[in-house]
PARO-819159 format. One line per field, with one value per residue: x, y, z of N, C-alpha, C, O, CB in turn; chain. Coordinates in pm, whole numbers, plus 50000, padded with zeros to 5 digits. Glycine has a CB too. Example, Ala and Ser with C-alpha at 12.3 -4.5 7.8 and 13.67 -1.06 7.14 Angstrom:
REM PARO-819159
n_x = c(51319:51285);
n_y = c(49431:49775);
n_z = c(50780:50708);
ca_x = c(51230:51367);
ca_y = c(49550:49894);
ca_z = c(50780:50714);
c_x = c(51320:51290);
c_y = c(49670:50003);
c_z = c(50780:50787);
o_x = c(51424:51341);
o_y = c(49668:50114);
o_z = c(50846:50804);
cb_x = c(51131:51408);
cb_y = c(49553:49940);
cb_z = c(50905:50572);
cadena = c(A:A);
This chain:
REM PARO-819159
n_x = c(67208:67403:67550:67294:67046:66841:66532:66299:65977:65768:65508:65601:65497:65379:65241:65033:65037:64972:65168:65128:65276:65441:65233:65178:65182:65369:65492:65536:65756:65797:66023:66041:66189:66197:65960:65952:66076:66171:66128:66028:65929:65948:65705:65658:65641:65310:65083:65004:64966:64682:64656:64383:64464:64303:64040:63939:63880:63663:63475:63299:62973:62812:62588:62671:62904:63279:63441:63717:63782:63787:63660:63324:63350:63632:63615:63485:63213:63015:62708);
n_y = c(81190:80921:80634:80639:80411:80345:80197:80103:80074:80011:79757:79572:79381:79436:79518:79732:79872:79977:80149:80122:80254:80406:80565:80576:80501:80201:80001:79695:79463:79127:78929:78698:78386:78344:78375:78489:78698:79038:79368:79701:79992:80314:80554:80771:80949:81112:81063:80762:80534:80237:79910:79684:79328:79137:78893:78913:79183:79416:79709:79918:80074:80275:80382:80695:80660:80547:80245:80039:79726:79406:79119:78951:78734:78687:78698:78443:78493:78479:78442);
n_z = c(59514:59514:59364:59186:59032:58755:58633:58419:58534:58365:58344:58541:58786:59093:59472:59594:59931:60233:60477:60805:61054:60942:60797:60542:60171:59994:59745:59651:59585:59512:59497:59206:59184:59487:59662:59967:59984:59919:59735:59911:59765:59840:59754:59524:59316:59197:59053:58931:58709:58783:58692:58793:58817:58912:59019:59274:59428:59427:59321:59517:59571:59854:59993:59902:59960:59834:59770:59710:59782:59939:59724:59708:59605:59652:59959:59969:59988:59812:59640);
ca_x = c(67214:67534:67491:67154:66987:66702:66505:66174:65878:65677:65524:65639:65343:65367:65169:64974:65048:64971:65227:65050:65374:65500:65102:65231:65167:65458:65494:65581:65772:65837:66083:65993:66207:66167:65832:65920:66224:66115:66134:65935:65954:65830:65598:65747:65506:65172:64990:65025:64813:64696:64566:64364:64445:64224:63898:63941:63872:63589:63427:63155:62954:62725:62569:62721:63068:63293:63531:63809:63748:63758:63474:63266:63449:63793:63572:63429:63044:62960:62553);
ca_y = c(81050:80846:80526:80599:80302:80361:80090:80106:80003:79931:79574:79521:79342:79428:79558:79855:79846:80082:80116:80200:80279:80535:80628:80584:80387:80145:79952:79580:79359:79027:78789:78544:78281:78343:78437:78546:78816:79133:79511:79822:80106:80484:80616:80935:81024:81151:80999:80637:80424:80121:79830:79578:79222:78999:78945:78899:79338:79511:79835:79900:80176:80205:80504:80733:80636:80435:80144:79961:79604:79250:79082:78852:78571:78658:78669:78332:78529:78443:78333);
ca_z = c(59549:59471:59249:59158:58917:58691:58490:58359:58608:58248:58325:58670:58916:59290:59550:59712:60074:60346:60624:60945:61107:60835:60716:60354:60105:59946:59591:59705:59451:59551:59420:59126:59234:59609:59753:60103:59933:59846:59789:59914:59739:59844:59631:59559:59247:59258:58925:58919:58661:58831:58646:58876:58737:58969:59042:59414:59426:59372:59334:59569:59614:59975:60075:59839:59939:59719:59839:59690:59888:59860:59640:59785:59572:59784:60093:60001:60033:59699:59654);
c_x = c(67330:67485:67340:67105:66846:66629:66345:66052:65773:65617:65564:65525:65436:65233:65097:65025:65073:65043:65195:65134:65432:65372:65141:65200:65306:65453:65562:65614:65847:65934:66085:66032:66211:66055:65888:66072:66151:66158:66045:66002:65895:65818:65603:65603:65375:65050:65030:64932:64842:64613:64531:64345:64424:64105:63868:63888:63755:63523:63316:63113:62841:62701:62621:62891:63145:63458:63606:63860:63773:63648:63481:63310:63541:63683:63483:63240:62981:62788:62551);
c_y = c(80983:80686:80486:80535:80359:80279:80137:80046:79981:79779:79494:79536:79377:79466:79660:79858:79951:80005:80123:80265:80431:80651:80648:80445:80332:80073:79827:79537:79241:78967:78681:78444:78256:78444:78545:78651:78901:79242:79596:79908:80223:80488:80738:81035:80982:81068:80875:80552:80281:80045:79710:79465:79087:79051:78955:79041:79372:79625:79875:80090:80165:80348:80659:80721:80539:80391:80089:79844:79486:79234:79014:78694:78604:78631:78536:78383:78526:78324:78204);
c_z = c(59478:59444:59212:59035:58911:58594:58557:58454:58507:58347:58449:58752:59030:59333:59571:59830:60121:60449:60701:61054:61048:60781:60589:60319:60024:59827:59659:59616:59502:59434:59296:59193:59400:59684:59885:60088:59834:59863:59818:59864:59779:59747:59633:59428:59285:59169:58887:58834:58707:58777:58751:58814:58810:59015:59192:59477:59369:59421:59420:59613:59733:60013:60027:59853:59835:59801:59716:59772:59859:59799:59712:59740:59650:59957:60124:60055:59913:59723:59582);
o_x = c(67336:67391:67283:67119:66769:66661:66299:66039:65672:65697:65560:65465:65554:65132:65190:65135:65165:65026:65300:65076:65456:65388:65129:65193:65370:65342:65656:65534:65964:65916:66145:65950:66231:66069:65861:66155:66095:66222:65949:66121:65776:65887:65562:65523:65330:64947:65106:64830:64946:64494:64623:64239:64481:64064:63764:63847:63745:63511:63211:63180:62771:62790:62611:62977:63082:63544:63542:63969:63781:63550:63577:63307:63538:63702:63427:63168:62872:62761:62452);
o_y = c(81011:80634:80377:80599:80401:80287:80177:79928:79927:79711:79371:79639:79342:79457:79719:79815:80024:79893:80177:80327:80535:80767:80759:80337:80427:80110:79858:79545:79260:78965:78576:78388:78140:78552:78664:78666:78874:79266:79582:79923:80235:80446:80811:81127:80890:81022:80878:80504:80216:80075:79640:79453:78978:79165:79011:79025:79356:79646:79851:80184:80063:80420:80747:80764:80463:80458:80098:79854:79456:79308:78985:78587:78534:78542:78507:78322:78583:78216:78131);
o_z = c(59358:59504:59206:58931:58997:58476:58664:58423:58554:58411:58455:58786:59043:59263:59515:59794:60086:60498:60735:61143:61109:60742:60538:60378:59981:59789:59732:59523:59534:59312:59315:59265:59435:59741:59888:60178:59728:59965:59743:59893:59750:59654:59723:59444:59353:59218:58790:58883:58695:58788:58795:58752:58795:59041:59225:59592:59248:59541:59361:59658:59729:60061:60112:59776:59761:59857:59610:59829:59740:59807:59783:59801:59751:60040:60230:60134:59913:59775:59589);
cb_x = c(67083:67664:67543:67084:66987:66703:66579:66189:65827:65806:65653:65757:65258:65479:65208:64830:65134:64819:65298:64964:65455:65572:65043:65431:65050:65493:65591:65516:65863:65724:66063:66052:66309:66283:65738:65908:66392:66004:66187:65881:65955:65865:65448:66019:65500:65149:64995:65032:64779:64691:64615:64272:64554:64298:63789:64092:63982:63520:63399:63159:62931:62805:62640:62660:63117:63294:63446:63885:63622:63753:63414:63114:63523:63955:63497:63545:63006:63105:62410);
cb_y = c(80980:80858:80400:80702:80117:80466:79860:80028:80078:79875:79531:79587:79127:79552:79548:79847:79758:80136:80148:80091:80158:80447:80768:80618:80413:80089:80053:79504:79426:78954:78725:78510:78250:78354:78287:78403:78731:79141:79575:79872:80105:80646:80589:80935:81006:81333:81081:80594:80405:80116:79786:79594:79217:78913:78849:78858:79408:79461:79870:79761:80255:80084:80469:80829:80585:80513:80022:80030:79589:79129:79023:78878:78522:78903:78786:78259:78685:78365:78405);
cb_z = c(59515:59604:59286:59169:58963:58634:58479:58230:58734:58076:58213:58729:58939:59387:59609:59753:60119:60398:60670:61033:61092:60667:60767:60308:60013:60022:59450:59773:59313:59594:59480:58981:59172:59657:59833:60259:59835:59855:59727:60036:59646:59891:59637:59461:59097:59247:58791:59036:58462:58950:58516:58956:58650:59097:58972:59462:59350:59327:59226:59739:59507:60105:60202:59837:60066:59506:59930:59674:59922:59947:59477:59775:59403:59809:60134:60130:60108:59620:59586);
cadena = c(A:A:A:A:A:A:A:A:A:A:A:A:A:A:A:A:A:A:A:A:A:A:A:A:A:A:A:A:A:A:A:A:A:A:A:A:A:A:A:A:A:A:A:A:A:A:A:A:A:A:A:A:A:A:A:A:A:A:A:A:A:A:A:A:A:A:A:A:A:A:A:A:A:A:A:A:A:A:A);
């Protein structure tokens, strides 16, 4: 690869995102000072630690399967 850059993804928020077009998943990093400007990255490695830092996500298990979903606070189904 010719001028290939390398800095530290330490500490850097983005995304998850499944393509449905590609069937891959991507690393989204938006902008600070402009929301609607961003990059995708492929996700080339295999072992990624992902910390989830909202509560909008949770764990559910149903039937012995196990989900990674909205909570019922993001879905506004809170009792």
């Amino acid at each position: 690869m010719k001028n290939k850059e390398e800095k530290s993804a330490k500490g850097v928020k983005g995304f998850l995102l499944y393509n449905p077009f590609q069937k891959c998943h991507i690393f989204r990093v938006y902008d600070k000072q402009n929301k609607k400007e961003f990059i995708d990255y492929k996700i080339i490695a295999e072992d990624i630690e992902i910390k989830i830092n909202s509560d909008f996500y949770a764990l559910i298990k149903q039937n012995d399967h196990y989900f990674l979903d909205y909570s019922k606070k993001a879905l506004k189904k809170e009792n």
